[in-house]
C-alpha positions as CSV (number, residue, x, y, z in Angstrom):
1,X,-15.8,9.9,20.8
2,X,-13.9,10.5,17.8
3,X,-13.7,13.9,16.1
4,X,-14.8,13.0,12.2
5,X,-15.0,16.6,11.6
6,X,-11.8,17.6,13.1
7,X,-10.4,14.5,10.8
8,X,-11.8,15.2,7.9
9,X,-11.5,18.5,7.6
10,X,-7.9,18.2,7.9
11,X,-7.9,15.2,5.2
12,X,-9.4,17.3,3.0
13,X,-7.3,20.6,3.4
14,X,-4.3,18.0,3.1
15,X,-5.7,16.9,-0.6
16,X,-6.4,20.9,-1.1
17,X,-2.8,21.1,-1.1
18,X,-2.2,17.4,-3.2
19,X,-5.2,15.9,-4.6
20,X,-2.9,12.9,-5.7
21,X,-2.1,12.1,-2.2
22,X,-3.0,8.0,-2.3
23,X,-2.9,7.5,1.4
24,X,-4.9,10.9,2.2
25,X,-8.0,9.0,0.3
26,X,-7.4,6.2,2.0
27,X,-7.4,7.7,5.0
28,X,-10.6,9.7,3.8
29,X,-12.5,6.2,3.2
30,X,-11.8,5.5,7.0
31,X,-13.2,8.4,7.9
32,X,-16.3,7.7,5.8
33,X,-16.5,4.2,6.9
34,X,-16.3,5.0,10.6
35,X,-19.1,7.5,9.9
36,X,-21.2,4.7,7.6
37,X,-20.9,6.5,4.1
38,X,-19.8,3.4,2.7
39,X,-20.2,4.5,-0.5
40,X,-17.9,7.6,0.3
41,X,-15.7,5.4,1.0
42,X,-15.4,3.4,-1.8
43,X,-15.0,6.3,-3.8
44,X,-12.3,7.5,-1.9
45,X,-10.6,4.0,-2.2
46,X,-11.5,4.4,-5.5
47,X,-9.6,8.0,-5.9
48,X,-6.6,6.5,-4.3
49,X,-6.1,3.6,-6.8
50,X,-6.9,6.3,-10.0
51,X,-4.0,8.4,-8.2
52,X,-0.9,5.6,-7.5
53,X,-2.1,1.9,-8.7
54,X,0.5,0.5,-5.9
55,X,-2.2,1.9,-3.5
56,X,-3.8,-1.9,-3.9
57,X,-0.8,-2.9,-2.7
58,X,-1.3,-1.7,1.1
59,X,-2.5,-3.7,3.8
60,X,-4.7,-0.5,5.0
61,X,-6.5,-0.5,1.8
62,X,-7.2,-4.4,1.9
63,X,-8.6,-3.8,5.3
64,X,-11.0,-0.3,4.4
65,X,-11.7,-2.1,1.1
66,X,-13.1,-5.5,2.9
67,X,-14.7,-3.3,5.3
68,X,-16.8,-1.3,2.8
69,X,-17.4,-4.6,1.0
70,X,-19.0,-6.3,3.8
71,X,-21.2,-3.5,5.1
72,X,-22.7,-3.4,1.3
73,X,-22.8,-7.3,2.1
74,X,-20.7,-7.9,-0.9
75,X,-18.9,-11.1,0.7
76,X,-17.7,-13.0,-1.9
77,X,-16.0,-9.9,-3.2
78,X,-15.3,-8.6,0.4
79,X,-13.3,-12.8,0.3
80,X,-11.5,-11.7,-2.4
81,X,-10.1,-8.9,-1.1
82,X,-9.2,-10.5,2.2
83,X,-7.5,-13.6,0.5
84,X,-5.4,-11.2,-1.5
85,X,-4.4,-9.6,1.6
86,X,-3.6,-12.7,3.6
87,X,-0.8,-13.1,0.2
88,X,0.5,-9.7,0.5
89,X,4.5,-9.6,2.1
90,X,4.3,-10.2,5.8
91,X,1.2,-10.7,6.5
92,X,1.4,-14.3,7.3
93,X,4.9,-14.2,8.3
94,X,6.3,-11.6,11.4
95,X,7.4,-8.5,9.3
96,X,10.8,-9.2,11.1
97,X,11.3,-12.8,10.1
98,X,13.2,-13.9,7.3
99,X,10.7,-15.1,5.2
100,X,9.7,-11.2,4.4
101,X,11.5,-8.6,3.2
102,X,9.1,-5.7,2.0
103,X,10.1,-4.2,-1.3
104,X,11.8,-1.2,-1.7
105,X,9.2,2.0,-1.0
106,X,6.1,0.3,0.3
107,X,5.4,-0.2,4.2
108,X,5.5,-2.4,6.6
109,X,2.7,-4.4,7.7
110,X,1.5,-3.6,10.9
111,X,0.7,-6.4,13.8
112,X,-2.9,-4.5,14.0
113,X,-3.1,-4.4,10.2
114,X,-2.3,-8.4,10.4
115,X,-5.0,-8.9,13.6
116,X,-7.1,-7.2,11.2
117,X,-6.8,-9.2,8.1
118,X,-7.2,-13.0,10.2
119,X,-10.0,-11.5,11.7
120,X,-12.0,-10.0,8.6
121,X,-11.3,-13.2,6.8
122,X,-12.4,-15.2,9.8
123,X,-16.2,-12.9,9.9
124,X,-16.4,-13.2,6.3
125,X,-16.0,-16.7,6.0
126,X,-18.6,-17.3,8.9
127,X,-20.9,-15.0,7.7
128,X,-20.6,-17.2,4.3
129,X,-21.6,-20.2,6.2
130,X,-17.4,-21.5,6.1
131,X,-17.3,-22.5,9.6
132,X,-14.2,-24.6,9.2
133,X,-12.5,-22.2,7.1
134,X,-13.4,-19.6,9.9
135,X,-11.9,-21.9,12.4
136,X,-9.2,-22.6,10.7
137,X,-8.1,-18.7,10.7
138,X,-8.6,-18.0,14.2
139,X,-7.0,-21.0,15.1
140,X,-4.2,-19.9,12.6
141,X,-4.5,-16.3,14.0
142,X,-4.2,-17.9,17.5
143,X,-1.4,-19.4,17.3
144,X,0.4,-16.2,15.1
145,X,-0.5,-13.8,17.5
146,X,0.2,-15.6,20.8
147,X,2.0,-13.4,23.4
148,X,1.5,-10.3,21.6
149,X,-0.2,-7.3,22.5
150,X,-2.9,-8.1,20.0
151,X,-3.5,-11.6,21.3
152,X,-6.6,-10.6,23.0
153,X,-8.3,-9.3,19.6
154,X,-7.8,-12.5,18.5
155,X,-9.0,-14.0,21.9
156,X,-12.0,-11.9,21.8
């Protein structure tokens, strides 16, 4: 079981000590959203934009933002978000390949944050009655992740 208390206690003595930290609120919002406050969560995303605007920019806060978007049942928004994400630098492409090269002070994407993104876009596009589009994506997603560790997310 996860310790929510432990974790947010320590988020929130880190944005004691800098209330401006984006990626604490972000962090914050996962908490909430793990513990279904989803609108906690949306506030804290919320708080992390008003504090650094290149916030949007992460993959993380696509992910939590979607996430809080389709438990409120917001899907066409929550489609948005996702879509936006799939466009963001190396998420379709291996963050090693050629084709990326993430700008200067943001961070990589992840291969979970990636996983993440086929798979939310896949759920919302299903639970919007797109069942081609949602095959599409995990057919995409397939044949992206094959023979890495997070091939059976995909699989699943």
């Amino acid at each position: 079981a996860a310790d929510l208390e432990g974790a947010m206690r320590g988020v929130t003595q880190c944005l004691r000590l800098e209330p401006t930290f984006s990626d604490a609120h972000i962090l914050m919002a996962q908490i909430y959203l793990h513990d279904g406050k989803h609108r906690m969560a949306g506030q804290s995303l919320e708080q992390a934009v008003s504090h650094n605007f290149a916030a949007r920019d992460s993959p993380t806060y696509h992910v939590v933002k979607a996430k809080v978007l389709i438990a409120t049942q917001e899907l066409e928004e929550a489609l948005k978000i996702l879509e936006s994400a799939m466009a963001l630098p190396g998420v379709k492409s291996a963050p090693h390949s050629k084709a990326h090269k993430p700008k200067k002070g943001t961070a990589e994407v992840t291969l979970q944050e990636r996983v993440s993104i086929y798979l939310l876009l896949a759920e919302v596009h299903n639970k919007l009655g797109h069942v081609p589009e949602a095959t599409k994506i995990i057919q995409d997603a397939l044949n992206a992740f094959q023979g890495t560790p997070e091939e059976v997310r995909v699989t699943i």
